[in-house]
FILOLO-458853 format. One record per atom (N, C-alpha, C, CB): x, y, z; residue in three letters. Coordinates in pm, whole numbers, padded with zeros to 5 digits, always signed. Last residue first. Glycine has a CB too. Layout:
XYZala ...
! end
This chain:
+02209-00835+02196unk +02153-00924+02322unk +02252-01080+02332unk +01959-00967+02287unk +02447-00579+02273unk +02405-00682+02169unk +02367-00816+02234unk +02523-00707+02064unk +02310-00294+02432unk +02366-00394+02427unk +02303-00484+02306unk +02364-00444+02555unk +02253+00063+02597unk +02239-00046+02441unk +02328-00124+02443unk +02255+00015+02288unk +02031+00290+02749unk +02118+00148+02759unk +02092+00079+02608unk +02054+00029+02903unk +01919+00502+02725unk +01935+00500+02827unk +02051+00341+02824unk +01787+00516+02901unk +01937+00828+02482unk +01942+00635+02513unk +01978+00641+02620unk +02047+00517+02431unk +01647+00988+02461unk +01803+00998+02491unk +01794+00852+02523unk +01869+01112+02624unk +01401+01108+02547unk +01447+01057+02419unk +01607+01052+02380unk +01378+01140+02320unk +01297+01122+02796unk +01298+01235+02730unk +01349+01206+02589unk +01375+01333+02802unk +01216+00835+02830unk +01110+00950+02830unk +01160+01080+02778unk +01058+00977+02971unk +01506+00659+02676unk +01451+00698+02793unk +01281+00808+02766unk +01592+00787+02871unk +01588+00401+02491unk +01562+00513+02502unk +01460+00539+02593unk +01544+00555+02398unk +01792+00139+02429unk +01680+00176+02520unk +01638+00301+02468unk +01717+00185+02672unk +01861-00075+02158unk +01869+00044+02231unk +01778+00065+02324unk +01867+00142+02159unk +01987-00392+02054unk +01920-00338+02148unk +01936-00198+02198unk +01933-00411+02234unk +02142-00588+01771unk +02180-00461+01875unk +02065-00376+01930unk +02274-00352+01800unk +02174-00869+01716unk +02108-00803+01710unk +02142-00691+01864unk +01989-00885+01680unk +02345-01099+01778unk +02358-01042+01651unk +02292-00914+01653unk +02307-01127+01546unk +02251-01239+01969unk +02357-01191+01987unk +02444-01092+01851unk +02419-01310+02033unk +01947-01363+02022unk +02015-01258+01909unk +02125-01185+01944unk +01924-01152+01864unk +01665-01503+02255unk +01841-01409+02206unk +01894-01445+02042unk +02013-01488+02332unk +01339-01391+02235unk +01428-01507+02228unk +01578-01492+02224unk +01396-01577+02118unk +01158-01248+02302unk +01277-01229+02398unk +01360-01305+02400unk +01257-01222+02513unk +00925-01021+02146unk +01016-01131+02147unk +01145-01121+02245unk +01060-01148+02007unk +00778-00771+02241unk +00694-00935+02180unk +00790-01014+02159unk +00602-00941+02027unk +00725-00582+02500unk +00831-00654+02429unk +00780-00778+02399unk +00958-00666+02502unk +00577-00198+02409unk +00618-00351+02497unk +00759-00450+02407unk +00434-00479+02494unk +00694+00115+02457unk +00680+00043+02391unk +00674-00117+02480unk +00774+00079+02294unk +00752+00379+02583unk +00640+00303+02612unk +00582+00161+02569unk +00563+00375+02585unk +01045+00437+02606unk +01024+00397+02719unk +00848+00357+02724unk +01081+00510+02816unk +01148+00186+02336unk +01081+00362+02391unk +01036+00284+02529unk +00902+00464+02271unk +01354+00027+02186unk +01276-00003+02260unk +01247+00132+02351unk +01322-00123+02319unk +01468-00103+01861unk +01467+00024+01960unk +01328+00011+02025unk +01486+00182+01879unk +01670-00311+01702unk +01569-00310+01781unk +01540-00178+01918unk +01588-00448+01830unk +01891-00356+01417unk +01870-00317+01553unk +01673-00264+01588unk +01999-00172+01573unk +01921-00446+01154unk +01807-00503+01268unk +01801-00470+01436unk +01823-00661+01267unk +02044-00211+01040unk +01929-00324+00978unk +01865-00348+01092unk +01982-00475+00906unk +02293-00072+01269unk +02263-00206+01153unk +02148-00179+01161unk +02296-00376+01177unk +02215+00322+01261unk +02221+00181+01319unk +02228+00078+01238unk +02119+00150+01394unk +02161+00545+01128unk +02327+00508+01115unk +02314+00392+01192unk +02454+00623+01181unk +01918+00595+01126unk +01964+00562+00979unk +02079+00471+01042unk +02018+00707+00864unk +01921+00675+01390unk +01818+00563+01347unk +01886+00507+01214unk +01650+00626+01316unk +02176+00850+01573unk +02081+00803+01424unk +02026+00694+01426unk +02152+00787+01294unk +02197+01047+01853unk +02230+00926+01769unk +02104+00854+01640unk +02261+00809+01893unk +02401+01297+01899unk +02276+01246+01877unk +02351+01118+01819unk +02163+01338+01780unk +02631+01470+01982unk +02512+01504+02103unk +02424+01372+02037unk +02411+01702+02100unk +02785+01498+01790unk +02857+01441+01890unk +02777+01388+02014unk +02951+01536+01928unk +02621+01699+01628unk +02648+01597+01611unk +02699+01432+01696unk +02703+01646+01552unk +02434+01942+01875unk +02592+01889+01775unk +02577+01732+01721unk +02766+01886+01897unk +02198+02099+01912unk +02268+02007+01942unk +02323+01974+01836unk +02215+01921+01999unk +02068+02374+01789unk +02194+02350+01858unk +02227+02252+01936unk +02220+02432+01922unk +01733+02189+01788unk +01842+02313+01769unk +01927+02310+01864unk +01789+02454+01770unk +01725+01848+01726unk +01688+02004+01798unk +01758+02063+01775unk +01674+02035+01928unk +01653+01709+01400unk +01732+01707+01560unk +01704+01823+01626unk +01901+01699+01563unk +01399+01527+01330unk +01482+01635+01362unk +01529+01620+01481unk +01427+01755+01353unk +01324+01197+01162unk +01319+01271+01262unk +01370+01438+01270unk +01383+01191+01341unk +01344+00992+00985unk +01290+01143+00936unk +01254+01180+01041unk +01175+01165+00831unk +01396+00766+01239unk +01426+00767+01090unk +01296+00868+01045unk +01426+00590+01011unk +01532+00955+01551unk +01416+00810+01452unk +01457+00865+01318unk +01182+00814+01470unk +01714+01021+01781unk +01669+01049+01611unk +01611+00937+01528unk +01799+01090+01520unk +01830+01068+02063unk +01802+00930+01933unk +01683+01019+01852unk +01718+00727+02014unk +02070+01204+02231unk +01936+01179+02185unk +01938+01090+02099unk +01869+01281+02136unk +02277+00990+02430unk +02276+01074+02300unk +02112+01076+02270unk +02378+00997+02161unk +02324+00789+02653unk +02317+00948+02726unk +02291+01053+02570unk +02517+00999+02833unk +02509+00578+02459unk +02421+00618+02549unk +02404+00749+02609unk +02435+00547+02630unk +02713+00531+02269unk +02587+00603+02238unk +02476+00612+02358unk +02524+00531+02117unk +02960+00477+02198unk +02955+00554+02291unk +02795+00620+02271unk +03083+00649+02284unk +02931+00322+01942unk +03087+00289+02074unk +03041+00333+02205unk +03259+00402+02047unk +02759+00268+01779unk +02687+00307+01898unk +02824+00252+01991unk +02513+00226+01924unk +02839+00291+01494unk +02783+00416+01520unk +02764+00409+01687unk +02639+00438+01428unk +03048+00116+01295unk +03040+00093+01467unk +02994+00272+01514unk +03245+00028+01552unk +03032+00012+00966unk +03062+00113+01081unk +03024+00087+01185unk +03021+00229+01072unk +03201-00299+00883unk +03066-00190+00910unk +03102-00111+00987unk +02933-00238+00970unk +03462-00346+00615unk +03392-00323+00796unk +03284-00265+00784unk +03473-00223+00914unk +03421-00436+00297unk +03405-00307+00389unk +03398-00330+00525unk +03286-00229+00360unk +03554-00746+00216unk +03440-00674+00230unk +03448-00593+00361unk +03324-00765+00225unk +03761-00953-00047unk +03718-00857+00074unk +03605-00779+00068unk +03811-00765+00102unk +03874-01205-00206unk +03753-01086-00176unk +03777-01084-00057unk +03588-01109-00204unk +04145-01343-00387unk +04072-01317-00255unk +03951-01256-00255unk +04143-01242-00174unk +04264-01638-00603unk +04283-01479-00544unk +04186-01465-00404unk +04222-01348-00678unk +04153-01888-00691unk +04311-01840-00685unk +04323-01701-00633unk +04386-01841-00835unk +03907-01935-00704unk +03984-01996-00602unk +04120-01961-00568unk +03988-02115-00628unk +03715-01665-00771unk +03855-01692-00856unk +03944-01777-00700unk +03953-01491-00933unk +03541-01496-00615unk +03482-01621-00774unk +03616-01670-00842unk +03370-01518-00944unk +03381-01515-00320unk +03543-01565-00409unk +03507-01636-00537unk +03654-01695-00313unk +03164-01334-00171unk +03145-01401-00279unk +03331-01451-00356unk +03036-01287-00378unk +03020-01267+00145unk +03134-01244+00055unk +03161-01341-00040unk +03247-01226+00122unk +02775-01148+00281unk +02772-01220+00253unk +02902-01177+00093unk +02626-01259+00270unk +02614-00992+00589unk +02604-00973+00437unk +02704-01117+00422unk +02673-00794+00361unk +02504-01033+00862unk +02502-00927+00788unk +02537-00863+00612unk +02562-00884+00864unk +02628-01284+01004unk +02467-01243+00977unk +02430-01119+00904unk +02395-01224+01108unk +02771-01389+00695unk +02781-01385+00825unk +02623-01341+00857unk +02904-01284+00874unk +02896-01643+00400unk +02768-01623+00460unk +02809-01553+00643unk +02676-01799+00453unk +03053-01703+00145unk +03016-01707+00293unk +02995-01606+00333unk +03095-01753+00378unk +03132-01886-00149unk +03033-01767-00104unk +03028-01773+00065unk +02860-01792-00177unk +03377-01975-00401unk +03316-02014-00262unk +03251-01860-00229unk +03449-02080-00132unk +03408-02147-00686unk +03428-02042-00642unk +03329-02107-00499unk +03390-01905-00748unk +03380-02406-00791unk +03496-02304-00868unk +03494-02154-00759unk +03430-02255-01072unk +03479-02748-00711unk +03381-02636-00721unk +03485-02512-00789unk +03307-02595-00550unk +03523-03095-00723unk +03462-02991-00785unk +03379-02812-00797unk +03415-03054-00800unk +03777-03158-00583unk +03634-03145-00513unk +03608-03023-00634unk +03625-03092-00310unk +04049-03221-00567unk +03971-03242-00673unk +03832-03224-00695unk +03987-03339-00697unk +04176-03104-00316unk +04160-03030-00411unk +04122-03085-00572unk +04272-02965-00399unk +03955-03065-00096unk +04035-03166-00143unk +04020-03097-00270unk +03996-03324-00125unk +03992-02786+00222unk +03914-02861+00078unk +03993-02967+00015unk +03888-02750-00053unk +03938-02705+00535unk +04015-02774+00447unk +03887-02830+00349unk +04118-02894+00527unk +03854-02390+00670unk +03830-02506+00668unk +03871-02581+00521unk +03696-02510+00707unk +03906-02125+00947unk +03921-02234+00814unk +03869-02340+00781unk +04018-02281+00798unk +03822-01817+01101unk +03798-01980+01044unk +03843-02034+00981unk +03719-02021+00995unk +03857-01564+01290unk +03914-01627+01145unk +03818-01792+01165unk +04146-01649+01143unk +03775-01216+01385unk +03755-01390+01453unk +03790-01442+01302unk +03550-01455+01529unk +03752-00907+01578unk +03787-01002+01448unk +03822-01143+01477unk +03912-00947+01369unk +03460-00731+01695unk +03587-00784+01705unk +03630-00877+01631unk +03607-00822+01807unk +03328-00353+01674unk +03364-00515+01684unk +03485-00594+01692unk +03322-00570+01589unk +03267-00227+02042unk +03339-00205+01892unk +03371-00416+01829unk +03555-00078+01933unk +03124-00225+02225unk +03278-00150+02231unk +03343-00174+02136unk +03372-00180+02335unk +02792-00252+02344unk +02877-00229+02208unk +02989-00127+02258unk +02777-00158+02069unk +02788-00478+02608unk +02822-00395+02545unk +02845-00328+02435unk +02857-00398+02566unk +02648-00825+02581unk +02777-00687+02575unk +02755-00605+02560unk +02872-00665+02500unk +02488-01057+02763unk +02458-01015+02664unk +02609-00833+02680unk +02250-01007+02668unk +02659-01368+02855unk +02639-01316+02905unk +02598-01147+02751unk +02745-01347+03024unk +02825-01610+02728unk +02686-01603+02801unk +02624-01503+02811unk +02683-01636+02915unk +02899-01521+02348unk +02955-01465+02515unk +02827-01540+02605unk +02954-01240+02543unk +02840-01769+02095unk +02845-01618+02144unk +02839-01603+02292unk +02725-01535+02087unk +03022-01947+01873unk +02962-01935+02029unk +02959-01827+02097unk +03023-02008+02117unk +02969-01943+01563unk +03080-01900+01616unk +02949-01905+01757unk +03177-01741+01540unk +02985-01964+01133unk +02914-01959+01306unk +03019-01961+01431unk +02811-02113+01339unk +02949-01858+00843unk +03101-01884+00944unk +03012-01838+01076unk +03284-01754+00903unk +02849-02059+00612unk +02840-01980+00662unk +02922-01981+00779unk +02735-01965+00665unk +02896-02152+00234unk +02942-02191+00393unk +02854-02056+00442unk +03152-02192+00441unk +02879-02293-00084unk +02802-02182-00003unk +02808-02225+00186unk +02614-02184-00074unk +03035-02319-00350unk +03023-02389-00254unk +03020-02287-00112unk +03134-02492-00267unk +02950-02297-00662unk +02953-02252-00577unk +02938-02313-00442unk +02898-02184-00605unk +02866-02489-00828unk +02989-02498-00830unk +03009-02392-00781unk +03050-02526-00934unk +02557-02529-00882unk +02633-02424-00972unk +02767-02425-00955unk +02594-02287-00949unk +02547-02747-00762unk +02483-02804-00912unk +02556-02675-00951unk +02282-02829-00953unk +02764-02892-00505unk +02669-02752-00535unk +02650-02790-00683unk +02753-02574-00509unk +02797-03193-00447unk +02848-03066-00515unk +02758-03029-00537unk +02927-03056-00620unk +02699-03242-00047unk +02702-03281-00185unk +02773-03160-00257unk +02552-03313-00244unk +02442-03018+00080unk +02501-03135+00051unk +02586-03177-00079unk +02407-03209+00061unk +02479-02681+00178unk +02485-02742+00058unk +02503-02919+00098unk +02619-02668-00032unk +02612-02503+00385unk +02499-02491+00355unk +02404-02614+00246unk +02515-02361+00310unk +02880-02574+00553unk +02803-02599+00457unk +02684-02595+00450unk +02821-02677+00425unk +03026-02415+00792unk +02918-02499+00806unk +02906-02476+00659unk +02793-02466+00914unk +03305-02318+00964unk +03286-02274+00870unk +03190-02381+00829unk +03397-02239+00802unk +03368-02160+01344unk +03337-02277+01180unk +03278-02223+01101unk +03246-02416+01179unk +03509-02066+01615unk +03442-01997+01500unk +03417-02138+01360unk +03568-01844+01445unk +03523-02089+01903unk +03506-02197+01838unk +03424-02133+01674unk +03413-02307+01948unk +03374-01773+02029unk +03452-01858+02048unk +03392-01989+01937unk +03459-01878+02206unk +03354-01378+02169unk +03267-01536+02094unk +03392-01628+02087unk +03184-01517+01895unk +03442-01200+02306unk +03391-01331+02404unk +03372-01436+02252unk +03195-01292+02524unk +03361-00886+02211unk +03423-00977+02258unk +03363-01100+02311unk +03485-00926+02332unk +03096-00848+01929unk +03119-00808+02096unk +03266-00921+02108unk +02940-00866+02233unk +03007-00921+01681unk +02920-00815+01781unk +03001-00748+01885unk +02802-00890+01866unk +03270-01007+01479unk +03204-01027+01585unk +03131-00914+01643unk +03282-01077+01666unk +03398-01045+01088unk +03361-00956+01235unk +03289-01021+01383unk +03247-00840+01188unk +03658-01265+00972unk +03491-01199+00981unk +03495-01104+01120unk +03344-01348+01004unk +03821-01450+00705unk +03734-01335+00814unk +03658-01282+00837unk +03744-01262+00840unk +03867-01768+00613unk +03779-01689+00648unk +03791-01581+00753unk +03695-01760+00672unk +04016-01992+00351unk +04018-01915+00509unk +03908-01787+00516unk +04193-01838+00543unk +04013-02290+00277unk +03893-02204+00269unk +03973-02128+00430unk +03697-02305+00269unk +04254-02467+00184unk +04266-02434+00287unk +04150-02327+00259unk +04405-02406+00332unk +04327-02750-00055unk +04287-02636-00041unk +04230-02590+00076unk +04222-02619-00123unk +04613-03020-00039unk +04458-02941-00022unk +04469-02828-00034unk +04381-02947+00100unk +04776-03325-00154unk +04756-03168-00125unk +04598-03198-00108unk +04810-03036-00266unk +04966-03510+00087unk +04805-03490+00006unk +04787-03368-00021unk +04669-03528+00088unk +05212-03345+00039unk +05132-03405-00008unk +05022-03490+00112unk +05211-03479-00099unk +05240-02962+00006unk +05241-03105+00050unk +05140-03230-00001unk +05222-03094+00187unk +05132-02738-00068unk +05238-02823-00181unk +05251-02916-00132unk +05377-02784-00220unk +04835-02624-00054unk +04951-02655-00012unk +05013-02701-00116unk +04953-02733+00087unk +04689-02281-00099unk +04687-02423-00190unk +04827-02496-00110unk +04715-02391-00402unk +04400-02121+00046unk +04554-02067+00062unk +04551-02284-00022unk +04649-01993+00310unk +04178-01892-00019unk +04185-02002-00078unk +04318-02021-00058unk +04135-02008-00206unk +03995-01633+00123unk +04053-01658+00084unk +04092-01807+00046unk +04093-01596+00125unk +03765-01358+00222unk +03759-01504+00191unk +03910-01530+00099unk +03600-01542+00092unk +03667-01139+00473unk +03772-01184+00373unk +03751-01295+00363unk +03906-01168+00396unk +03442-01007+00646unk +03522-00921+00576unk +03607-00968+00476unk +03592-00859+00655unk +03071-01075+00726unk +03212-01136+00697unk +03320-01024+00593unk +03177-01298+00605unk +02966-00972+01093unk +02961-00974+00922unk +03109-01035+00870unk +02938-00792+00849unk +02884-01197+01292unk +02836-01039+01284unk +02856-00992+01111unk +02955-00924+01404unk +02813-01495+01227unk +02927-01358+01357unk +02857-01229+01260unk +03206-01361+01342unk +02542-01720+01355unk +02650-01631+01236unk +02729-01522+01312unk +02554-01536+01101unk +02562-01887+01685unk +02510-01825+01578unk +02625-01766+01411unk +02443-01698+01667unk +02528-02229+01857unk +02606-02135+01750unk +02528-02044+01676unk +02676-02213+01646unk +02525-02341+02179unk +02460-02309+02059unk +02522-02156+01959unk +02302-02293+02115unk +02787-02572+02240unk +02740-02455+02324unk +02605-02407+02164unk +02919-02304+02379unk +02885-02861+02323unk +02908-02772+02269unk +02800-02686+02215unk +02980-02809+02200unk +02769-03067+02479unk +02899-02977+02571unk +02911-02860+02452unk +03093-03087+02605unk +02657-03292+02365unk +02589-03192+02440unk +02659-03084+02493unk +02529-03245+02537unk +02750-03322+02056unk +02815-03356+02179unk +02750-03241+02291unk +02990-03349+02158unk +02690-03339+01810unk +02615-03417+01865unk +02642-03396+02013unk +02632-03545+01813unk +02899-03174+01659unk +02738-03152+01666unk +02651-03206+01757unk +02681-03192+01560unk +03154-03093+01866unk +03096-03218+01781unk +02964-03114+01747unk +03059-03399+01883unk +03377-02835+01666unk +03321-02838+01743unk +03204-03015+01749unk +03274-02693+01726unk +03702-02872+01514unk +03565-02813+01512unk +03490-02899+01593unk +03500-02800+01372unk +03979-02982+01551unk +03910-02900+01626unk +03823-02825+01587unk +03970-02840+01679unk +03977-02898+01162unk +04057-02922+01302unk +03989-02883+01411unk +04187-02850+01313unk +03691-02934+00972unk +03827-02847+01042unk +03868-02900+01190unk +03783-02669+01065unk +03629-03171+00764unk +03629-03181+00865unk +03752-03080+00932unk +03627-03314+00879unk +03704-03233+00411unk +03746-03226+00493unk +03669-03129+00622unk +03854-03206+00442unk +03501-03244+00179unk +03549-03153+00240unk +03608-03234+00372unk +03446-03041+00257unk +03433-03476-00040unk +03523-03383-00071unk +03602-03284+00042unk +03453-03311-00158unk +03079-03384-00032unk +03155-03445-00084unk +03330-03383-00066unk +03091-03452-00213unk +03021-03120+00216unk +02987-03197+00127unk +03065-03281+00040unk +02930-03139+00072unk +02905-03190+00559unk +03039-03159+00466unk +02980-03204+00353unk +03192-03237+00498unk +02570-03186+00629unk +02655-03291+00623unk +02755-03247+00542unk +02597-03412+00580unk +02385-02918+00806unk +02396-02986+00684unk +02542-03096+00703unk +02409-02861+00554unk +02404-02817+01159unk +02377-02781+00967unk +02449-02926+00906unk +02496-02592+00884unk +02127-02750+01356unk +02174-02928+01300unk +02241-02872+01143unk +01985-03080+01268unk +02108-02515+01376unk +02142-02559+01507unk +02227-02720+01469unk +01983-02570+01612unk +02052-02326+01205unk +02181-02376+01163unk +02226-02486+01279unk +02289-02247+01144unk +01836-02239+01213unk +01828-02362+01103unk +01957-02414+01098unk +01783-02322+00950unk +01718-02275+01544unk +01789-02177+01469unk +01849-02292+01332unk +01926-02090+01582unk +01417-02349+01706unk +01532-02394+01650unk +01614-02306+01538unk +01494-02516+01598unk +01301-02132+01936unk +01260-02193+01806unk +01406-02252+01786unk +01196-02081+01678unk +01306-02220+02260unk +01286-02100+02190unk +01277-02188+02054unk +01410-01971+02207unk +01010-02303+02514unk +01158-02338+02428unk +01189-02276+02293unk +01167-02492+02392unk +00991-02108+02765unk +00959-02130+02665unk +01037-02174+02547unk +00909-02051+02654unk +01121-01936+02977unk +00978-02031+03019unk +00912-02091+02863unk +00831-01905+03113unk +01307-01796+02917unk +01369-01985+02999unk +01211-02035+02984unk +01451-01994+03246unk +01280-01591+02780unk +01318-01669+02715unk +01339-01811+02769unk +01407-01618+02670unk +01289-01402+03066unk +01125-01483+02996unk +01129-01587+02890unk +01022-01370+02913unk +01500-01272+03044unk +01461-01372+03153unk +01347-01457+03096unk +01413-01297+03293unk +01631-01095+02856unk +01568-01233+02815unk +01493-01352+02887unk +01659-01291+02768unk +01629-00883+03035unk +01575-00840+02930unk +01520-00992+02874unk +01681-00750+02841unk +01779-01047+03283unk +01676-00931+03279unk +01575-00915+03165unk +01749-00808+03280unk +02012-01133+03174unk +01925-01213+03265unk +01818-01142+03284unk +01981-01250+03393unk +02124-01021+02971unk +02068-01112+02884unk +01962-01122+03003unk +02161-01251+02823unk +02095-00679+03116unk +02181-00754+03083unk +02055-00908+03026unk +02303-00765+03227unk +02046-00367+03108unk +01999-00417+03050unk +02118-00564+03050unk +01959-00325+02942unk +01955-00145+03399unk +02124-00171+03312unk +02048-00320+03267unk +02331-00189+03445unk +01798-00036+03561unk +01803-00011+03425unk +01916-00114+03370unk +01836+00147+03398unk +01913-00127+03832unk +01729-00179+03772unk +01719-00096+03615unk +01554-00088+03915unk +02090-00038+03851unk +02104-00146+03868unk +01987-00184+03792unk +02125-00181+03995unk +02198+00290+03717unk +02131+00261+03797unk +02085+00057+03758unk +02016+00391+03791unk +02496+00425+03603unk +02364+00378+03559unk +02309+00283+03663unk +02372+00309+03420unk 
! end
């Protein structure tokens, strides 16, 4: 693939430096709430060295592990997916001051995404924790990735949630099929790629179309498609 196509953050977002992008709501989040313990080695807020955080890609497991030591606590563990290799320093941020009034205690699991914008080669799995006191009033915990959102209504057991499918491992050089499109005759399955079968917010860019935002979204999956209608380049910006 040719140098002046190949879509990287410095190219596609270059225009994002001449303009300060919007504040992401999670840039300052919220104050632990009553009760929570501070995760090990989490990142400062204040400390200019630590890098800007988004949500990871989607969350797959919530769990509640209880020590026997003393002080006891409750241990909030978290899995989740990533866009791309590279992310780093994964936390678990309170959405909530204080006890939640329903006794749901609502996190979201952020994480430092790659400099540089990836490839889709499939996602990748990243954990969090973060310590509870175990008189801290709540009964169940909800977290939050950028793609859906796993609910533990029994502190004592687990939830899990489906992987997403990974439709674009290998999707360049595939026609692209808009949503109620056709495919042409006698091309195979193996030959196209779906509009349906992309995340939600992927962003498809025709070879006539302009570009009204260039702020980054390491969450958000970028297709090219060329003049004849075949992808020419797709990365998670």
């Amino acid at each position: 693939m040719s140098r002046s196509i190949r879509m990287t953050r410095a190219t596609l977002l270059a225009l994002g430096s001449l303009a300060a992008a919007a504040p992401m709501a999670l840039a300052q989040p919220p104050a632990s709430p009553v009760g929570v313990a501070p995760a090990a080695g989490a990142p400062d807020e204040a400390s200019p060295e630590s890098g800007d955080r988004f949500p990871v890609f989607a969350i797959t497991g919530v769990e509640v592990l209880h020590s026997k030591l003393q002080p006891r606590i409750q241990v909030i563990t978290v899995r989740g997916l990533t866009s791309a290799d590279g992310w780093a320093n994964g936390d678990l941020v309170p959405l909530t001051r204080d006890v939640p009034p329903d006794g749901v205690l609502d996190l979201v699991f952020v994480a430092e995404p790659p400099v540089e914008s990836a490839a889709p080669k499939g996602y990748m799995p990243m954990h969090a924790v973060l310590p509870l006191s175990v008189d801290f009033p709540v009964k169940a915990v909800r977290v939050r990735g950028a793609t859906n959102s796993v609910l533990l209504k029994d502190l004592e057991g687990t939830a899990e949630a489906k992987a997403p499918v990974e439709p674009c491992k290998r999707c360049v050089g595939r026609y692209f099929v808009q949503k109620g499109g056709t495919v042409p005759t006698g091309m195979g399955e193996n030959q196209i790629l779906r509009a349906d079968d992309l995340p939600p917010d992927t962003r498809i860019i025709r070879a006539t179309d302009g570009i009204s935002d260039v702020r980054r979204d390491p969450d958000r999956l970028t297709i090219l498609v060329g003049e004849d209608n075949r992808v020419v380049d797709a990365v998670w910006e």
